[in-house]
C-alpha positions, 0 to 999 in steps of 0.5 A, spaced: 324 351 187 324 355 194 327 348 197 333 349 193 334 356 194 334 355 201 339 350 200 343 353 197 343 359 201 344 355 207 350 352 203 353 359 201 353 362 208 356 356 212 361 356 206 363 363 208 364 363 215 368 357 214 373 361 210 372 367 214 376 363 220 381 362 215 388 360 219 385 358 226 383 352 223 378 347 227 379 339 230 379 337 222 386 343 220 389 340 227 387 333 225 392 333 218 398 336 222 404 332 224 405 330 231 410 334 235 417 331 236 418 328 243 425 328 246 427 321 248 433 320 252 436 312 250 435 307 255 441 304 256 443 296 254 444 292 260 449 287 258 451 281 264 457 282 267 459 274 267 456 271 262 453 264 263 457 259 259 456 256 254 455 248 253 458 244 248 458 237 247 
């Protein structure tokens, strides 16, 4: 029984300091939040000036 009352206690103390960090949040919080939006810039699209002609039998 003194096992299990331990157990619980050990549970109980590192439950509250757990909540008592509240919005800092830890590696777990940072894990779930979306990634930051990137800014890009388009690349533009190469298109050949003299295109090669095309064979027709």
């Amino acid at each position: 029984m003194t096992i299990s009352l331990v157990l619980v206690l050990t549970f109980v103390a590192f439950f509250l300091r757990e909540q008592k960090r509240g919005s800092r949040g830890g590696a777990e919080r940072d894990s779930l939040l979306p990634l930051e939006e990137e800014e890009r810039t388009p690349v533009p699209v190469r298109v050949p000036s003299n295109p090669a002609p095309s064979r027709r039998s």
